[in-house]
N, C-alpha and C positions, 0 to 999 in steps of 0.2 A: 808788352802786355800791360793791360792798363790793371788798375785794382779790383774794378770793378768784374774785369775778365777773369783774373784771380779767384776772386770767391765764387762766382760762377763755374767753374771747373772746376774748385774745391768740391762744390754743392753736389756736383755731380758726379765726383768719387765716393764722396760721402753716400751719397743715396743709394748707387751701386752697391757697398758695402752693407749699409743698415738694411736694406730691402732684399739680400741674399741671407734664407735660412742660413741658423744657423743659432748658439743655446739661447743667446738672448734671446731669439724670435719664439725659439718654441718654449723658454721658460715660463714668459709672458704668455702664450697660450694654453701653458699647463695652467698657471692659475687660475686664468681665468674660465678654463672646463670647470676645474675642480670647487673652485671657490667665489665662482660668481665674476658677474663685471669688476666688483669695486675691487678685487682680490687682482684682476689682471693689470688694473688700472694702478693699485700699489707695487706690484709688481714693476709697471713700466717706473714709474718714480723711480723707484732702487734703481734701474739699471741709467736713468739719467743722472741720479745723484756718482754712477759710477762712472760716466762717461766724464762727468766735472773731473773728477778723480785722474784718469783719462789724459785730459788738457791741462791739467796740472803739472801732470809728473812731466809731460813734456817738454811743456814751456820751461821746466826749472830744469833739463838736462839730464834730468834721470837717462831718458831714453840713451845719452852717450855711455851709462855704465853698462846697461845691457848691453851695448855694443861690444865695449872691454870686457865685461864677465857674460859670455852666450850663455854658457852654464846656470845662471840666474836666472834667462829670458826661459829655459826649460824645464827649468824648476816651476814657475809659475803657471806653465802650460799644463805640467803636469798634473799641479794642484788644481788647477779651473776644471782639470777633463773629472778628476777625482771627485771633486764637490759635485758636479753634476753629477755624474753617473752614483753617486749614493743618492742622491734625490731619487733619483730613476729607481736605485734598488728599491728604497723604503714606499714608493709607489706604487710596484708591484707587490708588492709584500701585504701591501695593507687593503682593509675591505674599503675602499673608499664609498659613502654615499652622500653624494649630491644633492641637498635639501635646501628649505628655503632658508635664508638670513637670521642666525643666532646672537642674541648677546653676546657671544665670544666674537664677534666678526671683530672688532676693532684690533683685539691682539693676535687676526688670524690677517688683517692688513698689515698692521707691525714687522708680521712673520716674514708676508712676500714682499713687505720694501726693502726688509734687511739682506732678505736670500735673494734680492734682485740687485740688490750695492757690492754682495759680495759675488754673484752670478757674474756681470759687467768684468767687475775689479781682473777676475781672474779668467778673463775669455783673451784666448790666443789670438782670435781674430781680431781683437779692437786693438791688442800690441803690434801685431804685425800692421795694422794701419797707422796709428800712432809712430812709429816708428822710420816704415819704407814710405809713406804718403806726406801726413801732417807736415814736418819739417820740413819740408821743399814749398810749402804756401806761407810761411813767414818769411819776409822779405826786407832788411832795411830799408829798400830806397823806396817803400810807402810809406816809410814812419815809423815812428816807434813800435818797439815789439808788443806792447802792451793793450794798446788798443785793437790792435792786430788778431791777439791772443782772445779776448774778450769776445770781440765780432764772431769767430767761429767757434767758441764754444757755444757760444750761443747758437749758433747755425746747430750745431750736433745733437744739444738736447732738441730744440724743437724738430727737429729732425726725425727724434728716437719716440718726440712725443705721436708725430702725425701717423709715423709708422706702427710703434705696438700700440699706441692710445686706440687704433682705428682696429686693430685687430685684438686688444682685450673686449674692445666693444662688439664688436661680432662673433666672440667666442663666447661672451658671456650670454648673448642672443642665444646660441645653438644651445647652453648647458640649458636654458630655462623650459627648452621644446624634450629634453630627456630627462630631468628631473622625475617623471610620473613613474620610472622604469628602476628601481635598485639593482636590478641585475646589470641590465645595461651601462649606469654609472659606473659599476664594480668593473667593468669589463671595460670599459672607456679610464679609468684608473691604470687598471694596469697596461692598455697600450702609450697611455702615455708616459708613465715609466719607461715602460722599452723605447719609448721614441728617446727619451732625454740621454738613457745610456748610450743606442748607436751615434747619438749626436756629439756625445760627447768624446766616444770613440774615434769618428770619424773626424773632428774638430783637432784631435791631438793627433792625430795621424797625419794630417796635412801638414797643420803651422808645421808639426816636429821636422819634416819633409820640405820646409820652405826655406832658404834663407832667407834672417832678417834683411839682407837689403833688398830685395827681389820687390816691386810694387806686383 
């Protein structure tokens, strides 16, 4: 297999993966109902800034302690499914309405790059990639691992960009067509709450249920 065949099948686990629901996907769509395009679009930021995060710990062999402490890799699962599903709670909880663009936007983007860095950070399904996938595409006999390691993180954020980028943008399109309606917004709030908690239910349910080596 040549190298170029390499990242080419990389591309396309990758894509499988990022383009399968799942919190990232529907985190980035909660913003961007809630808070408008720019909201889904900082949103998507955070979760590339954690996907870096991501290629990091890999490349530097984290991923082998997981291996030796499992116990670690479920701890983190746990906390990803946790942090979402209070998102989800306080969601539902709350009257959300959906109005045009406030002087507060700047620290309500702030919000969703941060809970998008820490969304990524603690998503089961980007360690079980990271983990059973990534390391079988870095290869010595193309070269250094460094340049190797760069190339595809690179592939992953534009990857994460083409994907939620395209769907903060047409999620924030649909918030602008219900905006006239406050009940409706109220009621699109709290299903998206409920969405983020089964997702996150559902999301620690699996990984918990997968072994790490299993692609």
């Amino acid at each position: 297999m040549t190298y170029a065949e390499n990242l080419w099948l990389f591309f396309t686990l990758l894509f499988g993966i990022i383009i399968v629901p799942g919190m990232d996907m529907v985190f980035v769509m909660a913003n961007a109902l809630t808070g408008g395009r720019s909201s889904g679009l900082s949103a998507t930021a955070g979760i590339m800034a954690g996907g870096i995060f991501h290629t990091l710990y890999a490349a530097l062999g984290v991923g082998l302690l997981l291996h030796l402490v499992p116990g670690l890799f479920n701890g983190l699962l746990l906390a990803g499914a946790l942090y979402i599903a209070w998102i989800g709670y306080t969601l539902m909880r709350s009257n959300i309405a959906i109005a045009s663009v406030e002087p507060t936007a700047l620290t309500s983007r702030w919000t969703s790059f941060r809970r998008g860095v820490l969304t990524s950070v603690m998503n089961p399904k980007a360690y079980l990639f990271m983990l059973a996938v990534y390391p079988q595409f870095l290869k010595p006999e193309f070269g250094p691992l460094l340049p190797q390691v760069l190339i595809m993180g690179v592939m992953i954020a534009l990857t994460q960009l083409a994907v939620y980028g395209s769907l903060a943008v047409a999620a924030g399109r649909s918030r602008d067509v219900i905006t006239s309606s406050p009940r409706a917004t109220a009621v699109l709030g709290k299903a998206v709450g409920l969405i983020l908690i089964l997702v996150a239910g559902w999301t620690a349910w699996q990984g918990w249920n997968t072994p790490i080596g299993q692609g």
